[in-house]
BAZA-430248 format. One line per field, with one value per residue: residue number from 1; residue in one letter; x, y, z of N, C-alpha, C in turn. Coordinates in steps of 0.02 Angstrom, whole numbers, padded with zeros to 5 digits. Layout:
// residues N
baba	c(NUM | ...)
mimi	c(A | ...)
neast	c(X | ...)
nnorth	c(Y | ...)
nup	c(Z | ...)
caeast	c(X | ...)
canorth	c(Y | ...)
caup	c(Z | ...)
ceast	c(X | ...)
cnorth	c(Y | ...)
cup	c(Z | ...)
// end
This chain:
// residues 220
baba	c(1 | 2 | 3 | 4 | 5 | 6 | 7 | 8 | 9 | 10 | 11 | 12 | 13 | 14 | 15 | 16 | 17 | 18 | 19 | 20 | 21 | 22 | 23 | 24 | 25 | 26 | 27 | 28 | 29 | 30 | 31 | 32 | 33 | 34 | 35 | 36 | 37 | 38 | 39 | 40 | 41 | 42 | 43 | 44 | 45 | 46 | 47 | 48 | 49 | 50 | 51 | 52 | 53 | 54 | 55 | 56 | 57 | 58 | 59 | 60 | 61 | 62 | 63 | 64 | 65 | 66 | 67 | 68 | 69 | 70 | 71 | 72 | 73 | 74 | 75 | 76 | 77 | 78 | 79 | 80 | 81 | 82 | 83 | 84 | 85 | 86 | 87 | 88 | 89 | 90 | 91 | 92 | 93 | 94 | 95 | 96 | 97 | 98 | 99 | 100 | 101 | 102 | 103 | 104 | 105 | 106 | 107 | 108 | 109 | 110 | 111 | 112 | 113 | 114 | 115 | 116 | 117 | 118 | 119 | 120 | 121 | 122 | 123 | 124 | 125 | 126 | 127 | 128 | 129 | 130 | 131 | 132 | 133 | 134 | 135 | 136 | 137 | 138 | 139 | 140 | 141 | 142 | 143 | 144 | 145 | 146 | 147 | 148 | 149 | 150 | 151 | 152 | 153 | 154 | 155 | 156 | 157 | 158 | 159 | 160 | 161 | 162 | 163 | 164 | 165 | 166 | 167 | 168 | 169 | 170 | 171 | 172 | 173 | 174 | 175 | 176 | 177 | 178 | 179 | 180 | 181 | 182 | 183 | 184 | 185 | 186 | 187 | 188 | 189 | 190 | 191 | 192 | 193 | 194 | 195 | 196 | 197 | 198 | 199 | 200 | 201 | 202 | 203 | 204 | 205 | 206 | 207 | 208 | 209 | 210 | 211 | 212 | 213 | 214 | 215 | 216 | 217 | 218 | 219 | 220)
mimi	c(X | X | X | X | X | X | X | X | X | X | X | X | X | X | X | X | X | X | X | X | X | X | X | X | X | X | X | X | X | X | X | X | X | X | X | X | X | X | X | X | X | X | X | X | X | X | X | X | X | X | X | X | X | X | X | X | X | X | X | X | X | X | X | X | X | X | X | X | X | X | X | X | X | X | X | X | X | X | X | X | X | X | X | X | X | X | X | X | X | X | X | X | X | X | X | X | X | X | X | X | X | X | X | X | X | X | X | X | X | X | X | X | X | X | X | X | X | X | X | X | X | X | X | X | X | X | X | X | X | X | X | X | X | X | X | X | X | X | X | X | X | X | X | X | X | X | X | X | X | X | X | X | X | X | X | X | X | X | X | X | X | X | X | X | X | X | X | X | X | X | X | X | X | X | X | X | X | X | X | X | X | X | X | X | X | X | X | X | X | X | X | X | X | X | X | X | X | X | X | X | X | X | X | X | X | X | X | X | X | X | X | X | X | X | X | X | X | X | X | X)
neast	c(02410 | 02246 | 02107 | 01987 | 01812 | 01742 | 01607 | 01450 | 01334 | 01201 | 01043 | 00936 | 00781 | 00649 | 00572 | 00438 | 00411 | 00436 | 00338 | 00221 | 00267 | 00252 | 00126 | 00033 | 00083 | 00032 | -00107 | -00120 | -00082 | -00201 | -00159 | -00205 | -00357 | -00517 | -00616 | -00588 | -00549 | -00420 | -00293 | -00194 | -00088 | -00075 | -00033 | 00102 | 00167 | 00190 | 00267 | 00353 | 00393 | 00367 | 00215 | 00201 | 00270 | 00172 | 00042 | 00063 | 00081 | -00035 | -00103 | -00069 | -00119 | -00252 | -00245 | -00251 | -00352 | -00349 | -00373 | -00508 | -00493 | -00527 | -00536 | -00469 | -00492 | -00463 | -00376 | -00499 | -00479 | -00513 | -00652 | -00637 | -00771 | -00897 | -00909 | -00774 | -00693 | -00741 | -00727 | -00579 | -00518 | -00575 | -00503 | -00371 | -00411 | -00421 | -00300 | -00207 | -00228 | -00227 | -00069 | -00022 | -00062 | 00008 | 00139 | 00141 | 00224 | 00341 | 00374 | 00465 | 00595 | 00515 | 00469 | 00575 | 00610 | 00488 | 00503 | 00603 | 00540 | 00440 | 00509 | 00565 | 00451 | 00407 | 00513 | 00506 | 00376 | 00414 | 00489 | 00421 | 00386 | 00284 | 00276 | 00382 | 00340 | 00195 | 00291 | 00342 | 00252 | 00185 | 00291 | 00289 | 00156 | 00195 | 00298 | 00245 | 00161 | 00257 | 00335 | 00259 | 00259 | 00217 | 00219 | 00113 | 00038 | 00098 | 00125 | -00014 | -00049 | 00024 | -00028 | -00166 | -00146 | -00079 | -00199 | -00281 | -00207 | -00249 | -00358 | -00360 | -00260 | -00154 | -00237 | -00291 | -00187 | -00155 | -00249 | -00309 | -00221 | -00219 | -00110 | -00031 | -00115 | -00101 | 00035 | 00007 | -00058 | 00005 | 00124 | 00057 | 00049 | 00160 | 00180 | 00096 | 00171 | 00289 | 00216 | 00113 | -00011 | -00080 | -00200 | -00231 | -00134 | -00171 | -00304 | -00261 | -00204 | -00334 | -00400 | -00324 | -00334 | -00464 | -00500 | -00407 | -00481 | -00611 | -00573 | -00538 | -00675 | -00742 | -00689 | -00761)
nnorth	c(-03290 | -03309 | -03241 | -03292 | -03199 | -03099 | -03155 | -03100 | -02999 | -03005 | -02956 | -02807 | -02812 | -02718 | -02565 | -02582 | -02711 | -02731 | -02667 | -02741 | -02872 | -02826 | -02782 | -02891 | -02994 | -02957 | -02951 | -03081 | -03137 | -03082 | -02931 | -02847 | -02833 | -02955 | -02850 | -02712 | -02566 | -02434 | -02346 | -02287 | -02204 | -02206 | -02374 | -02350 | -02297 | -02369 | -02481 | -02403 | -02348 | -02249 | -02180 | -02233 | -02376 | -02433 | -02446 | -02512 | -02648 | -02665 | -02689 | -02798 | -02875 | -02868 | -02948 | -03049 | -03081 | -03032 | -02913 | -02758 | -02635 | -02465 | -02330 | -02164 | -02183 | -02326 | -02465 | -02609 | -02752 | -02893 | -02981 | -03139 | -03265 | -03406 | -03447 | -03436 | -03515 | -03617 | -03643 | -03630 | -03748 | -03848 | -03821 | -03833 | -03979 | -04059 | -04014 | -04050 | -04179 | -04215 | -04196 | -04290 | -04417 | -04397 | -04412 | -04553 | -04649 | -04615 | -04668 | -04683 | -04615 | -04478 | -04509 | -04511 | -04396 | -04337 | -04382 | -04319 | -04184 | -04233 | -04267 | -04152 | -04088 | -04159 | -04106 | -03995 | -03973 | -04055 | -03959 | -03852 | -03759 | -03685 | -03620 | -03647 | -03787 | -03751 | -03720 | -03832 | -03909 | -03862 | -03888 | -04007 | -04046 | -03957 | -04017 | -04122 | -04084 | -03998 | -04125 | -04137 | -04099 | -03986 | -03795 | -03711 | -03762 | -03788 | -03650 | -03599 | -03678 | -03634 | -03512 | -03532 | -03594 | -03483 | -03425 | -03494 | -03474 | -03354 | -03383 | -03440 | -03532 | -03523 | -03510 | -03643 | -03741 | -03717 | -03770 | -03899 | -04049 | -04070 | -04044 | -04186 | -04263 | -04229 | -04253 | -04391 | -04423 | -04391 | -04479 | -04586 | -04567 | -04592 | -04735 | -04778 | -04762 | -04852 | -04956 | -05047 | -05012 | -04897 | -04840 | -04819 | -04739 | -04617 | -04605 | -04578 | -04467 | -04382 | -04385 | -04329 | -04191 | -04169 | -04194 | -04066 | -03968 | -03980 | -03949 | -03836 | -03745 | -03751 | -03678 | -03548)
nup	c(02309 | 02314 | 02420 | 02540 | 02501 | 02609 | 02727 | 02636 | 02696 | 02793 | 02713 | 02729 | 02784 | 02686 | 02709 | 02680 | 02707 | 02842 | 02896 | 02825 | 02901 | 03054 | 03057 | 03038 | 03096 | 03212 | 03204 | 03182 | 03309 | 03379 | 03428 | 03364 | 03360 | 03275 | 03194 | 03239 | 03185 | 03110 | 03087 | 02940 | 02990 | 03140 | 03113 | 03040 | 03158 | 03231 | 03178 | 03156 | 03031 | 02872 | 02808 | 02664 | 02652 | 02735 | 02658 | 02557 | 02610 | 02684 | 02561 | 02525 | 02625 | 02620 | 02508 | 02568 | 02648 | 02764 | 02791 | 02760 | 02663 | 02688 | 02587 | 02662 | 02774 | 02838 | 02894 | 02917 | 03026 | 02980 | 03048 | 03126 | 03071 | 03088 | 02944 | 02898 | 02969 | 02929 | 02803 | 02777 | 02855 | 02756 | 02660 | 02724 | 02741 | 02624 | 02543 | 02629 | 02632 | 02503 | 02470 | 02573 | 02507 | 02370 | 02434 | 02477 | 02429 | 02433 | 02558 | 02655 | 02679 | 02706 | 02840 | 02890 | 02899 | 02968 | 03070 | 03165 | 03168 | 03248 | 03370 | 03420 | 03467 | 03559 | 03646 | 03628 | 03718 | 03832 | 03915 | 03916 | 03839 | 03737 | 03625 | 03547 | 03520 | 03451 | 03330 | 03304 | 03261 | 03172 | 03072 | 03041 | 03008 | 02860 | 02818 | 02749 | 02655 | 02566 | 02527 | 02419 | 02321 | 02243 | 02240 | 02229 | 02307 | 02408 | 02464 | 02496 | 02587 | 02688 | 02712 | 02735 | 02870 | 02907 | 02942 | 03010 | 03163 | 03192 | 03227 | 03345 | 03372 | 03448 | 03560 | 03569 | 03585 | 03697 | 03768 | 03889 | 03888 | 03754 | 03686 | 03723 | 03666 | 03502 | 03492 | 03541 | 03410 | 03298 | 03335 | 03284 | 03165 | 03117 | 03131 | 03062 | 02935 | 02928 | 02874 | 02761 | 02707 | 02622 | 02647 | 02781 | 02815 | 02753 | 02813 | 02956 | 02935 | 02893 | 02990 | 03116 | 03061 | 03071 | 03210 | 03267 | 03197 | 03293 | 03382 | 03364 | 03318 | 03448 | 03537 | 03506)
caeast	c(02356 | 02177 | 02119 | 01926 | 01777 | 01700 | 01543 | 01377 | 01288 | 01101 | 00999 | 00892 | 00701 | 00619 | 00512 | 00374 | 00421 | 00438 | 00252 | 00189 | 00265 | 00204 | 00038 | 00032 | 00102 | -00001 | -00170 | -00128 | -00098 | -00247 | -00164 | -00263 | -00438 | -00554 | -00661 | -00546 | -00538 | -00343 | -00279 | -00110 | -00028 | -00054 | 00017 | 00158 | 00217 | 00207 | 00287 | 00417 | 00422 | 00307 | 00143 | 00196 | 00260 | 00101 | 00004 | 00095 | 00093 | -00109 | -00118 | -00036 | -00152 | -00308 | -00250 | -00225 | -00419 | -00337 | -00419 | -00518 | -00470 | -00559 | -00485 | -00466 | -00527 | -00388 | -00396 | -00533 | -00464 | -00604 | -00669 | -00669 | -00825 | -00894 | -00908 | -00701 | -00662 | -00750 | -00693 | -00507 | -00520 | -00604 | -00476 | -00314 | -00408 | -00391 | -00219 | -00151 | -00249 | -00194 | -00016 | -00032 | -00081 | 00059 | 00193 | 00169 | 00283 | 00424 | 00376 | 00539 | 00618 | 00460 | 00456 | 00632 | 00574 | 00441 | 00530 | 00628 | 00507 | 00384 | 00569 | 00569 | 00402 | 00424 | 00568 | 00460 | 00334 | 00444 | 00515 | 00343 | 00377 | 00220 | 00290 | 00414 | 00314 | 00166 | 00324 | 00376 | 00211 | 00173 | 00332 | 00278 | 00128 | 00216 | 00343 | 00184 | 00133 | 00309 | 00346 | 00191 | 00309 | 00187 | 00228 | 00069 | -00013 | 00129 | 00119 | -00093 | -00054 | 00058 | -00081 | -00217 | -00128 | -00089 | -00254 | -00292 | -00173 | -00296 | -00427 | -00366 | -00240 | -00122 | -00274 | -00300 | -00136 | -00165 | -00314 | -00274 | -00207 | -00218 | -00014 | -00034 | -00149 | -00062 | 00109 | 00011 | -00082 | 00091 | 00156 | 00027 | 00039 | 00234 | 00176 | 00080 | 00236 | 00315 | 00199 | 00085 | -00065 | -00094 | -00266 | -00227 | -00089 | -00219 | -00361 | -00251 | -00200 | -00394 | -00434 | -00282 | -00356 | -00529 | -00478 | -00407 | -00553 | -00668 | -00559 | -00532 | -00731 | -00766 | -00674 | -00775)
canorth	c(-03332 | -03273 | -03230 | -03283 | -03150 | -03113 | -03160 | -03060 | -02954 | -03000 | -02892 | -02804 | -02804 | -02660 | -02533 | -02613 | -02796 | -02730 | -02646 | -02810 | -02927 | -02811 | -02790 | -02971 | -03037 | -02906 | -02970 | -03146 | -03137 | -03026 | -02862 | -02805 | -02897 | -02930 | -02771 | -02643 | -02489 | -02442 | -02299 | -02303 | -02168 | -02287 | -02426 | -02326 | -02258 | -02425 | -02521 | -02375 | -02334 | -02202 | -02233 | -02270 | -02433 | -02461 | -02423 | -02589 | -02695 | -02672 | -02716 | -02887 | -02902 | -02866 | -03000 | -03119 | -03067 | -03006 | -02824 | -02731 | -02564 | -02402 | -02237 | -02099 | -02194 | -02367 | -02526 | -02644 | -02804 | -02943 | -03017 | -03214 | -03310 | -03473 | -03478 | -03436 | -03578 | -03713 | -03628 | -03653 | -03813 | -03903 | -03802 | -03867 | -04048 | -04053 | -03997 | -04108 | -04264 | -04235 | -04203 | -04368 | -04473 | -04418 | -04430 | -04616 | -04695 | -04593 | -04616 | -04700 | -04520 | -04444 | -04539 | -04499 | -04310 | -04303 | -04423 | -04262 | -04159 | -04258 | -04276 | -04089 | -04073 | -04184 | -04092 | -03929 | -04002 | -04077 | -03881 | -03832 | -03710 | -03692 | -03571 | -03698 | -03841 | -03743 | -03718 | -03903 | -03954 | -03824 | -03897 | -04077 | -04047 | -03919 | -04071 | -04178 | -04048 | -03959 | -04141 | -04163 | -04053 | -03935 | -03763 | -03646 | -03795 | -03762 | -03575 | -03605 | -03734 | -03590 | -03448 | -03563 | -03617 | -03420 | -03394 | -03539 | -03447 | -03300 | -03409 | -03469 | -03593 | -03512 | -03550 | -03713 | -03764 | -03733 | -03818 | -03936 | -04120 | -04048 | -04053 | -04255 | -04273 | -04193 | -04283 | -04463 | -04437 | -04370 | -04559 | -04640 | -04561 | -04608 | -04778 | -04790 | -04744 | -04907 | -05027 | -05038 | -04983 | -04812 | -04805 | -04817 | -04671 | -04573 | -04622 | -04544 | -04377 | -04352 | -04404 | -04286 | -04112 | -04167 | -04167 | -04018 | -03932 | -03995 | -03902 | -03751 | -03764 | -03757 | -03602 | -03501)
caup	c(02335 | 02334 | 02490 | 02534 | 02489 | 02673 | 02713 | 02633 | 02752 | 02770 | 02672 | 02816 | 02754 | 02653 | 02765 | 02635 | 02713 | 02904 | 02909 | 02833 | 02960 | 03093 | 03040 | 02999 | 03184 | 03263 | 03176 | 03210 | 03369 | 03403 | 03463 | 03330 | 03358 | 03221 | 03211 | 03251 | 03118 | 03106 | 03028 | 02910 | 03030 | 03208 | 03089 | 03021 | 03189 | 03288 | 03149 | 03146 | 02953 | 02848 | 02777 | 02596 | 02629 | 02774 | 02627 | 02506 | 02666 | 02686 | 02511 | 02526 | 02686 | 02595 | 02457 | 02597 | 02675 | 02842 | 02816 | 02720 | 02647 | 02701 | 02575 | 02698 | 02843 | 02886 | 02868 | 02974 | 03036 | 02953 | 03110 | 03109 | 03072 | 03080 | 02886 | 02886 | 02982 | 02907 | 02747 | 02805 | 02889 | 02747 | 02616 | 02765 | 02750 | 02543 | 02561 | 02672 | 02607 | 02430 | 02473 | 02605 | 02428 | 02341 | 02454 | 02520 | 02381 | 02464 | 02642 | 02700 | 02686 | 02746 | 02906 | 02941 | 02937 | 03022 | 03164 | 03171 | 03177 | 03318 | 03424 | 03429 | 03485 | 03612 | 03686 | 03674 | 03779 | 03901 | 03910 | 03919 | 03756 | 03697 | 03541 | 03501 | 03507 | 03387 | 03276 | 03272 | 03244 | 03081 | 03008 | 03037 | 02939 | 02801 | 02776 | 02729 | 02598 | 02540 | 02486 | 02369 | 02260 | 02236 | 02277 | 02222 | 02354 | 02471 | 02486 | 02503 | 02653 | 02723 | 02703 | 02773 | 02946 | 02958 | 02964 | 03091 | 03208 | 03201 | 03223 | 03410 | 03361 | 03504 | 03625 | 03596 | 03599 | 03771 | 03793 | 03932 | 03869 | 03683 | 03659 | 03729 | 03607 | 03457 | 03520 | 03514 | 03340 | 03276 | 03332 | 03266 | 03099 | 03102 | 03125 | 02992 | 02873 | 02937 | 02851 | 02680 | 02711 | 02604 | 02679 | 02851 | 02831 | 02749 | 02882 | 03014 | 02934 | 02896 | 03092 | 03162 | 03038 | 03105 | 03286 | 03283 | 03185 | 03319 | 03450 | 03355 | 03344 | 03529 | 03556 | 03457)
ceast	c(02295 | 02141 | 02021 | 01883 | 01758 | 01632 | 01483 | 01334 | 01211 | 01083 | 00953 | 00830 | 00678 | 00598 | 00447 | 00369 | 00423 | 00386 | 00234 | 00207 | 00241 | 00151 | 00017 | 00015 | 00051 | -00086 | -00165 | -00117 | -00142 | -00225 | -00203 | -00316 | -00473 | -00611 | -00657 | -00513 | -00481 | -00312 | -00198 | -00063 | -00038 | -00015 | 00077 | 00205 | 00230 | 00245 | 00355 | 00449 | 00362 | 00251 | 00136 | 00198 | 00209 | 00066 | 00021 | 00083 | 00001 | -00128 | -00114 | -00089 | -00238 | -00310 | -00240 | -00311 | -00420 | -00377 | -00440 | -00504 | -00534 | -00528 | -00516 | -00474 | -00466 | -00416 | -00462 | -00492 | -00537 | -00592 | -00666 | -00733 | -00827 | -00869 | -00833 | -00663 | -00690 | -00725 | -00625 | -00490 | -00538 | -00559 | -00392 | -00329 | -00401 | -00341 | -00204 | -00164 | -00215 | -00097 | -00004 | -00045 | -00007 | 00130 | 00223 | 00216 | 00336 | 00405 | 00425 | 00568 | 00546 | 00450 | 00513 | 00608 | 00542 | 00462 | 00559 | 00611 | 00473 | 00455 | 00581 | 00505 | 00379 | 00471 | 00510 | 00424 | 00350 | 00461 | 00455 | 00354 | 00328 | 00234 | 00324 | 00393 | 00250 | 00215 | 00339 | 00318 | 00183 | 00226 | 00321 | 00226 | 00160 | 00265 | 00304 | 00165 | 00203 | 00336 | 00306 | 00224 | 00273 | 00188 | 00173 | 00021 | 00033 | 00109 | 00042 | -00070 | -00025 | 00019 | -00142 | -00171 | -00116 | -00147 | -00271 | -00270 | -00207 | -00360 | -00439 | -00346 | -00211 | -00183 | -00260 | -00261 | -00114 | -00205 | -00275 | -00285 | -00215 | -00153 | -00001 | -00072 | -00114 | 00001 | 00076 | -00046 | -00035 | 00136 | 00121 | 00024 | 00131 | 00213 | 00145 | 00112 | 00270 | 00287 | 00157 | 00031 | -00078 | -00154 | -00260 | -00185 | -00152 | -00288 | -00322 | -00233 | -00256 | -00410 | -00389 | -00324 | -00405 | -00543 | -00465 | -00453 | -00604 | -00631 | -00567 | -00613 | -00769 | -00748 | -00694 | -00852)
cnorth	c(-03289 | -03276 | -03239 | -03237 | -03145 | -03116 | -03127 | -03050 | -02992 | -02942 | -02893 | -02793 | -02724 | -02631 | -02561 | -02677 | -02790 | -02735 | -02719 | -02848 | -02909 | -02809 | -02862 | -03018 | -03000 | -02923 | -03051 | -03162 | -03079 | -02964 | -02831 | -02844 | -02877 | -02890 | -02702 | -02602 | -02469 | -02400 | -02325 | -02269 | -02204 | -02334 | -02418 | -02321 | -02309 | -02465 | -02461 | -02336 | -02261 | -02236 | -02273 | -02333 | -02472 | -02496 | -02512 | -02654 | -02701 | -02693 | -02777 | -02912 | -02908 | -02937 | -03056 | -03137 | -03058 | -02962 | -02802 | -02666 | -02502 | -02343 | -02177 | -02127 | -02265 | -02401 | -02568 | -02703 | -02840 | -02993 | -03100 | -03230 | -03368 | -03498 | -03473 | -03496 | -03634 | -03693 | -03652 | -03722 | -03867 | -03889 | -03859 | -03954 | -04060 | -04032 | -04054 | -04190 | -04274 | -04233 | -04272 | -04410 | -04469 | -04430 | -04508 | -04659 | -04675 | -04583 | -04655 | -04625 | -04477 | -04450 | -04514 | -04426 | -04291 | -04357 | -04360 | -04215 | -04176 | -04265 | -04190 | -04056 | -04097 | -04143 | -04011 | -03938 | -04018 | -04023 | -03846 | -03721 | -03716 | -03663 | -03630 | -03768 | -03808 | -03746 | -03784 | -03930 | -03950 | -03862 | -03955 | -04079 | -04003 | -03961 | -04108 | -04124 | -04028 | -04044 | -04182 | -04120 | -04004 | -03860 | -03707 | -03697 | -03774 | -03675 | -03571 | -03625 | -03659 | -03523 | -03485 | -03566 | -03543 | -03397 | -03442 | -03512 | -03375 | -03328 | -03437 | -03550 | -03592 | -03554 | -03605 | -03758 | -03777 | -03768 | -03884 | -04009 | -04130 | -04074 | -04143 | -04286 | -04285 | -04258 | -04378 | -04482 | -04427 | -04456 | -04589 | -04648 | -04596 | -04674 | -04820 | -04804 | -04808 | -04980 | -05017 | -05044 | -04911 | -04784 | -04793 | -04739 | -04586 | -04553 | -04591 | -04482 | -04361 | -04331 | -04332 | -04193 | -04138 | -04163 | -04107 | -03984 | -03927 | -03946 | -03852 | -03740 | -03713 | -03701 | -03519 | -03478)
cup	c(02350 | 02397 | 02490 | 02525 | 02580 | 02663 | 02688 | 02693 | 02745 | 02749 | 02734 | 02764 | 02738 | 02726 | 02737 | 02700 | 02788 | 02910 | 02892 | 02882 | 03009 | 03104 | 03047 | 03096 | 03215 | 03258 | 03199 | 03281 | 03422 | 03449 | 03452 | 03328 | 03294 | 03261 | 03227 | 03179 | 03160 | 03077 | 03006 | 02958 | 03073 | 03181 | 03095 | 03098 | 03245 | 03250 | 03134 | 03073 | 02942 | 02821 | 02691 | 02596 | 02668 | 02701 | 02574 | 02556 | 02678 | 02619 | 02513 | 02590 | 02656 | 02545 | 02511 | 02643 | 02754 | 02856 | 02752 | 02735 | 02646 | 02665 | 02622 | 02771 | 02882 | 02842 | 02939 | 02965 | 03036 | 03034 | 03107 | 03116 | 03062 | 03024 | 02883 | 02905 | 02953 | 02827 | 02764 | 02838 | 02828 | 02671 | 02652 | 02759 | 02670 | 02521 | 02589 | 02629 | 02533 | 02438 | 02520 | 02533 | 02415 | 02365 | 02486 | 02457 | 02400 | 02559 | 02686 | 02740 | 02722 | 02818 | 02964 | 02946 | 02966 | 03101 | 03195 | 03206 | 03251 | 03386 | 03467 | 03465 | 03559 | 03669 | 03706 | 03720 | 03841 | 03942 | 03936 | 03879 | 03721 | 03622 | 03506 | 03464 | 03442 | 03317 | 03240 | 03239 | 03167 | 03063 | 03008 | 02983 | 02862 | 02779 | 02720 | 02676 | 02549 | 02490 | 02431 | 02321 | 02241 | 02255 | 02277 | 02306 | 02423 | 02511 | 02498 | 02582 | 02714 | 02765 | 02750 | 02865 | 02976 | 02983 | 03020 | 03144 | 03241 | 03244 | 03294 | 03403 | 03418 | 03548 | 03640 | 03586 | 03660 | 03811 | 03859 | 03900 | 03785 | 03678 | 03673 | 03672 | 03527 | 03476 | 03491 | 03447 | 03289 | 03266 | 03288 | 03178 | 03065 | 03084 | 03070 | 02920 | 02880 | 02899 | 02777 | 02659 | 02691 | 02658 | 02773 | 02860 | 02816 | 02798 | 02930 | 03019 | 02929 | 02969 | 03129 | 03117 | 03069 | 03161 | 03302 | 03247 | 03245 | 03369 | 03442 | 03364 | 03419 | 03554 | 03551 | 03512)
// end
């Protein structure tokens, strides 16, 4: 009698794939502020690895327009500007809206996911998990895109909201009566899924990215 294989180990992440996530987390949640020159050795020795794979990990950050590359000198963390956010905001509202189109012929199944989703967000809140609740809320919208079947649009949607998070998404998550907010445009968009009105579903994902634009906005 053959006797089961045991389970596969996780594969632990490159030193390439560490430095990037550090760098990465460390930029989005402004340890590293935009405007701060950075050398590869500080990187290397806070992220724990050497500078070769710093060096692959600032690449992928440059192609993503986190930082620009200095030879001999670091990297700068690109500062946010106005023009970035309405760039990103108006890239996150052509995203969402086109994946909102094509998903209302399946939004039985859609509805039940993001009930899911907005139940979870709820509970963060009640918790007063602010991390958890930003998490429930990214996957409420990344449901709304991931099932537009598209995945070069998915991995865009993904890249854009990291940058929002740079941009003082944390903040104004805090904003006071923001998460009530969020929580009853979240309902309202469920509600929408219940009846057969495309335009109405679409009219309320535009309204909910344009809300929060206006907050992110204000912070600036």
């Amino acid at each position: 009698m053959a006797h089961p294989s045991p389970p596969a180990r996780p594969v632990a992440p490159s030193a390439a794939e560490r430095a990037y996530q550090h760098l990465k987390r460390s930029i989005l949640e402004q340890v590293y502020p935009g405007g701060l020159l950075i050398s590869e050795g500080e990187i290397a020795e806070a992220a724990g690895v050497s500078r070769t794979p710093v060096r692959e990990a600032l690449l992928r950050l440059e192609a993503e327009g986190l930082v620009a590359l200095y030879p001999k000198r670091g990297a700068l963390i690109r500062p946010v500007c106005a023009r970035e956010i309405a760039d990103v905001v108006e890239a996150r509202r052509l995203v969402e809206l086109h994946a909102a189109e094509r998903v209302w012929p399946r939004r039985a199944q859609l509805r039940a996911d993001l009930a899911r989703w907005l139940d979870r967000m709820r509970e963060a809140h009640a918790a007063g998990d602010v991390t958890a609740l930003m998490a429930a809320d990214r996957a409420f919208h990344a449901t709304v895109v991931e099932a537009a079947g598209n995945e070069i649009l998915a991995e865009l949607y993904h890249r854009l909201r990291d940058r929002q998070v740079r941009m003082g998404e944390a903040s104004f998550r805090l904003s006071p009566g923001w998460a009530q907010v969020v929580l009853a445009e979240h309902a309202a968009q469920l509600a929408t899924l219940d009846g057969d009105d495309q335009q109405a579903w679409l009219d309320s994902v535009a309204a909910h990215v344009d809300n929060a634009a206006t907050v992110l906005r204000s912070l600036r």
